[in-house]
ZAKEVO-914994 format. One record per residue (C-alpha): x, y, z. Coordinates in steps of 0.2 Angstrom, whole numbers, padded with zeros to 4 digits, always signed. Each point is the difference from the previous one (the first is absolute). Example, Ala and Ser with C-alpha at 12.3 -4.5 7.8 and 13.67 -1.06 7.14 Angstrom:
// ZAKEVO-914994
+0062-0022+0039+0006+0017-0003
//
This chain:
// ZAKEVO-914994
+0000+0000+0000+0014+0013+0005+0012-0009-0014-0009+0010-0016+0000+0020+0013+0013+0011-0005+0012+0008+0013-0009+0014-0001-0017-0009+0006+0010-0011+0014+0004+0016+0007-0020+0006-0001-0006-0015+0006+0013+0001+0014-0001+0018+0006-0019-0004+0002+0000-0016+0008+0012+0010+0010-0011+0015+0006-0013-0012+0002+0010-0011+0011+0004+0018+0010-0020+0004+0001-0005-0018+0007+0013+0002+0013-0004+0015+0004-0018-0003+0002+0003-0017+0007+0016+0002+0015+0006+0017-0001-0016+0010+0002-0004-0010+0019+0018+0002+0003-0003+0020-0002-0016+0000+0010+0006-0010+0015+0014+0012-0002-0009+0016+0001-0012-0008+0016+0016-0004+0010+0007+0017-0002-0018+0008+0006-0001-0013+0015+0018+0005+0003-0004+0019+0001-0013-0002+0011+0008-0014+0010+0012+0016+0005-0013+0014+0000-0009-0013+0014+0018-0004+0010+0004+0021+0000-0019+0002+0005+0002+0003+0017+0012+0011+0000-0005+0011-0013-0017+0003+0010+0008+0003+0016+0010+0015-0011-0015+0004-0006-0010+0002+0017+0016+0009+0006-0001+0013-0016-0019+0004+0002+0002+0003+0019+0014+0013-0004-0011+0008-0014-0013+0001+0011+0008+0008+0014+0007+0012-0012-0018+0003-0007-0004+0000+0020+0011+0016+0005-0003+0008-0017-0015+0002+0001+0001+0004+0018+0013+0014-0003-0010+0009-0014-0018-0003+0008-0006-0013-0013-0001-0004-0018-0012+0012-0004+0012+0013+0008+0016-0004-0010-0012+0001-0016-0006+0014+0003+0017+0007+0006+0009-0006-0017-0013+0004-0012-0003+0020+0005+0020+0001+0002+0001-0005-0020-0014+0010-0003+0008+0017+0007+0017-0004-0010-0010-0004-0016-0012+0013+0000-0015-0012-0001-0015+0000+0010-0008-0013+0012-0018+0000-0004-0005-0011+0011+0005-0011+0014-0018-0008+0009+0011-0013+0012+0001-0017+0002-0012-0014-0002+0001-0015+0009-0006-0019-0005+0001-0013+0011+0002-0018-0005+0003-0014+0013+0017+0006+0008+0005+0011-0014-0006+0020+0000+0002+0007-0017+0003+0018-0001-0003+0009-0014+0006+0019-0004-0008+0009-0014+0006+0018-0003-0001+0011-0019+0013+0012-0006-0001+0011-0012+0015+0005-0013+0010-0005-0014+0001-0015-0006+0019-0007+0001+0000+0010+0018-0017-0011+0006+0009-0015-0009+0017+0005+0012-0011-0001+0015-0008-0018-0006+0018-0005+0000+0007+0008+0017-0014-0009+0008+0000-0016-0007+0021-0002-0003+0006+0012+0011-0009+0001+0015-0009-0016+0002-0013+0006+0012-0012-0010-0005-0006-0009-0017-0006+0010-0013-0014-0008-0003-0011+0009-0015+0007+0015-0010-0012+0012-0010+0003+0012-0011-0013+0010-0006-0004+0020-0006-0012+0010+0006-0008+0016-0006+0002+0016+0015-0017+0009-0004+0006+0015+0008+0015+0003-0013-0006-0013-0013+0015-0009+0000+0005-0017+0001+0012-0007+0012+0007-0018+0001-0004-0008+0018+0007-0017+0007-0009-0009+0011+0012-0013+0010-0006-0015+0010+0013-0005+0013-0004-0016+0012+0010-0005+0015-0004-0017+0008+0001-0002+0021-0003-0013+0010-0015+0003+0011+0005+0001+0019-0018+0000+0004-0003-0018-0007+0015-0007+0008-0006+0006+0019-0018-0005-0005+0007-0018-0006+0012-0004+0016-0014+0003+0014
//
């Protein structure tokens, strides 16, 4: 049968029974081989995520209870969130020349142990100066989350012109101190 084939056709008949040898092996052994592979490295990771475990948590408890006695005196030192807000936001407004429209307070959510507080304030100015603020408060400052950002113009009847406002939504979460004294008696 392969007496009367050229070289030429030896070598076709070869390179193809070749790469077809290659694909059966492939899908046959080396294909499991690759998947029993992969699962051992995953197994592997987490075998050492689970060993180191313990001790990252214990890192983790020791970093929250810094953070929040940091949180703790800061906000004891400057007489709350809503005072260090308020505090940063008119300081920025008097070197930028913008104004502080309004500023009603804080709201306050409470969910199980968690009291959400929410700061809404709107100030009124050019737009790459409001966009600065957006950006001291949520990079720089970090005093809370900036929650919601919007931007929107509004028409001053008095002197019929429009001016660019930006309303800012910034959430701080706190553990609620009530619920724990409610919860241990």
């Amino acid at each position: 049968m392969f007496k009367n084939l050229t070289y030429r056709q030896k070598n076709k008949y070869l390179l193809i029974g070749f790469l077809l040898f290659l694909v059966l092996s492939y899908v046959m052994a080396i294909s499991d081989t690759l998947g029993v592979y992969f699962a051992y490295n995953d197994l592997q990771k987490k075998e050492h995520q689970m060993v180191h475990a313990p001790q990252e948590l214990k890192d983790l408890q020791v970093k929250l209870r810094g953070l929040n006695y940091l949180i703790e005196t800061k906000q004891k030192n400057t007489g709350g969130v809503h005072a260090s807000l308020l505090n940063v936001i008119t300081a920025y407004c008097d070197e930028n020349n913008i104004l502080l429209r309004e500023y009603p307070g804080s709201q306050e959510n409470t969910q199980n142990d968690l009291v959400i507080e929410t700061n809404i304030f709107e100030v009124q100015g050019p737009f790459f100066k409001l966009l600065d603020l957006v950006y001291l408060l949520e990079q720089k400052q970090r005093i809370g989350k900036v929650a919601s950002v919007k931007f929107q113009t509004k028409r001053d009847m008095q002197t019929h012109d429009n001016m660019l406002t930006v309303t800012i939504y910034i959430q701080n979460i706190k553990k609620n101190t009530t619920h724990e004294i409610a919860t241990t008696h």
